[in-house]
C-alpha positions in Angstrom: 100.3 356.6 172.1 100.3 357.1 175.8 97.0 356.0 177.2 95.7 356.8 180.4 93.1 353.8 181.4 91.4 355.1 185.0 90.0 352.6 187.7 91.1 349.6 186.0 90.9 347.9 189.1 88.4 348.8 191.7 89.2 350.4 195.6 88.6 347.0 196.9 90.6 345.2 194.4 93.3 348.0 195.0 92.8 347.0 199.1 93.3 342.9 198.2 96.1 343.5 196.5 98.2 345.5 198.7 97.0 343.0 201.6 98.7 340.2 199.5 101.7 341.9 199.0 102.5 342.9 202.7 102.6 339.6 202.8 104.6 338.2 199.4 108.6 337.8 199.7 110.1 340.5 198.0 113.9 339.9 196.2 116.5 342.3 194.4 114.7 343.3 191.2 117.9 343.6 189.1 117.7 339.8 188.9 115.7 340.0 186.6 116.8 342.3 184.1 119.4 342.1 181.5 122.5 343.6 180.6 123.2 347.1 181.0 119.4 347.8 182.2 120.5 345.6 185.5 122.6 348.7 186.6 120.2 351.0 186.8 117.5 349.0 188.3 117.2 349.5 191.8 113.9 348.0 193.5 112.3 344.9 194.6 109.7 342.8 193.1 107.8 339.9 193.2 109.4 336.1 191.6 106.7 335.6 188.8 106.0 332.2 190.6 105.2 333.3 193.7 101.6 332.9 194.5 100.9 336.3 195.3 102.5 337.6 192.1 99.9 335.0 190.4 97.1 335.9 192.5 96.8 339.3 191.8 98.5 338.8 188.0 95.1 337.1 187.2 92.8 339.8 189.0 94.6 342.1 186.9 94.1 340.0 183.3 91.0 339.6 184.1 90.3 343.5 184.7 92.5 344.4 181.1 89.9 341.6 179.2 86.8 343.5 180.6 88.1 347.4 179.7 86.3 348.6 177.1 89.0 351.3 176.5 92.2 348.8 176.6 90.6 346.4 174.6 89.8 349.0 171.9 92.9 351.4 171.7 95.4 349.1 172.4 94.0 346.3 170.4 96.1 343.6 172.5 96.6 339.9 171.1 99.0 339.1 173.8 99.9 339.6 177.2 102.6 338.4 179.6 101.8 338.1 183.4 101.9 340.7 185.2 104.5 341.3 187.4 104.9 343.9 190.7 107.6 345.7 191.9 107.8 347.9 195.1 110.3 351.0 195.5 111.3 352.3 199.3 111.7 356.1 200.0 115.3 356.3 201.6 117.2 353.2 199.8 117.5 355.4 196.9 115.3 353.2 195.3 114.5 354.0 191.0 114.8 352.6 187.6 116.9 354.7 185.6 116.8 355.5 181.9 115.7 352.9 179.6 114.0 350.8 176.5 112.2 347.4 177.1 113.2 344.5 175.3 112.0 343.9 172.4 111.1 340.2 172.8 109.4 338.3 176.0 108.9 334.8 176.3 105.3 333.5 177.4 105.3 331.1 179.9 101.8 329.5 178.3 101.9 329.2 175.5 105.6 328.8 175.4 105.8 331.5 172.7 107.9 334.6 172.2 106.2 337.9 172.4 106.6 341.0 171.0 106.9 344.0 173.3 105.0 346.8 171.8 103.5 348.0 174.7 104.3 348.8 178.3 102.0 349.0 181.3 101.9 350.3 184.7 99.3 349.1 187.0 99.0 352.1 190.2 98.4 349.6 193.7 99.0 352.3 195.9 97.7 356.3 196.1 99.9 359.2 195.0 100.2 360.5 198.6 101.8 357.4 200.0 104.9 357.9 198.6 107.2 361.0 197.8 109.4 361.0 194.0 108.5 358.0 192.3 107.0 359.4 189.0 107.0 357.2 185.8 108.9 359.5 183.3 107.9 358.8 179.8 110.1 360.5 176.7 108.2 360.9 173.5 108.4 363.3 170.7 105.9 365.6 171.9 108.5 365.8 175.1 108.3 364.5 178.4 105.6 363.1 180.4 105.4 362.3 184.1 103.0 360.4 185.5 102.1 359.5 188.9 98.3 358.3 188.7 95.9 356.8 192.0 95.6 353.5 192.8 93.8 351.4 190.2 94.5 353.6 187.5 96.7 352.1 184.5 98.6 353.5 182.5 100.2 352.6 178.9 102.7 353.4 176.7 105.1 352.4 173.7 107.7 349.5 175.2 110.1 351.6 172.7 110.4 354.8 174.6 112.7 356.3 176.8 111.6 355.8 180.5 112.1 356.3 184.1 110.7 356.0 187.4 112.3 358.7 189.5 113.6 358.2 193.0 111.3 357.1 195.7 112.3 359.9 198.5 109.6 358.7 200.6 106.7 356.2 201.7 106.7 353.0 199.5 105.6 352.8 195.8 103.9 349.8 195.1 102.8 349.1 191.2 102.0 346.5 188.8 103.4 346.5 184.8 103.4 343.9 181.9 104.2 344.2 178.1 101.3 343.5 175.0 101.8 342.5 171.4 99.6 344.6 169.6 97.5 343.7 166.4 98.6 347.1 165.5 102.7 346.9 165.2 103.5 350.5 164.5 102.4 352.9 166.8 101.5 355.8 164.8 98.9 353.7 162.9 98.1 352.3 166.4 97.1 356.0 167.2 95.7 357.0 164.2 93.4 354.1 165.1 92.4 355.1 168.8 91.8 358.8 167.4 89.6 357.4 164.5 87.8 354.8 167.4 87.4 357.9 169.3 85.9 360.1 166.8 83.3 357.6 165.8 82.3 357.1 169.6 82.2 361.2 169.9 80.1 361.9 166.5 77.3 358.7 167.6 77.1 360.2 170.8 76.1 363.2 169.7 73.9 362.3 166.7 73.1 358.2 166.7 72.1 356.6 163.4 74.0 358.9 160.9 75.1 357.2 157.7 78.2 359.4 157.8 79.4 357.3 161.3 79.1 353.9 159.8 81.3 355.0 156.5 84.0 356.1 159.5 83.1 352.5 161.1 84.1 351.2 158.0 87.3 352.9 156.8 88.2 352.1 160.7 87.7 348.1 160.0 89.2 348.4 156.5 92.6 349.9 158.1 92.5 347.6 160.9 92.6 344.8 158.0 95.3 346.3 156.3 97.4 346.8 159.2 96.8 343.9 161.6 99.2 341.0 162.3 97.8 338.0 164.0 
């Protein structure tokens, strides 16, 4: 499931948080990845301390727990902070091939975290910056993405992805992982079509018996296949 989530944050949330990080200190971001992935991670980013990353970490939490469509399709139970990375036109700048871990570590709770899902936050408009695209391999192909600022989008942590070379301008984003209550992501999008339907079909006709029997097979799956 690759979801597309537009105007997560508003312009002037957008304008706040590029403010803050003109001003954050920015470091090597292959310090924080491991093994092999280091080698083809080529960027800066925020430390997760840093009060900026915090700042506009919790802007963006709070955004993600007041989206309707997040809430509903990805049917997150946890989230790690967000973190922010920035990627210079001219450095030769990009994150090449690649699967996310598997596992994260929450800070608070001081629980592990499974990775189902990966997130891109946009903080900066697609004009800004030349190259850059967030290449996403599924098996209905390839997907590049390259969304205004504000705009979120997310995808399976498990898949093959790349952000292409920055050529030009800066690219500034946002990303985290979620545990899903939803493990597999099949059933994950069998769900968010079935959610969708049921929206669609009250829309159009309000009140029909026929939408609440879909409203319950959708609750009945969701008990089968949820892990808390």
């Amino acid at each position: 499931m690759i979801l597309h989530v537009p105007a997560l944050l508003k312009r002037e949330q957008v304008a706040e948080a590029r403010r803050a990080l003109d001003r954050a200190e920015w470091v090597d971001g292959a310090g924080s990845a491991m093994g092999v992935v280091a080698d083809v991670k080529k960027n800066h980013e925020i430390p997760s301390h840093h009060p900026v990353s915090q700042q506009i970490g919790k802007m963006i939490f709070a955004a993600l727990q007041n989206n309707v469509t997040f809430v509903t399709r990805a049917l997150p139970i946890r989230i790690c902070p967000p973190l922010f990375s920035r990627y210079v036109g001219g450095a030769g700048e990009t994150y090449g091939e690649h699967t996310d871990g598997g596992l994260f570590q929450m800070p608070s709770p001081n629980l592990p975290m499974r990775g189902d899902l990966a997130a891109t936050v946009f903080l900066c408009s697609p004009d800004e910056y030349e190259g850059g695209e967030l290449t996403i391999h599924d098996t209905f192909g390839s997907h590049s993405v390259k969304l205004p600022a504000g705009d979120m989008i997310v995808y399976p942590a498990s898949s093959l992805h790349k952000v292409e070379p920055v050529t030009g301008g800066k690219r500034f984003v946002g990303f985290f992982w979620a545990q899903s209550a939803i493990r597999d992501d099949s059933k994950r999008s069998l769900l968010a079509d079935l959610d969708r339907a049921i929206e669609e079909c009250n829309a159009a006709g309000p009140n029909n018996p026929g939408i609440m029997r879909l409203h319950g097979v959708y609750n009945n799956l969701l008990r089968i296949w949820a892990e808390t």
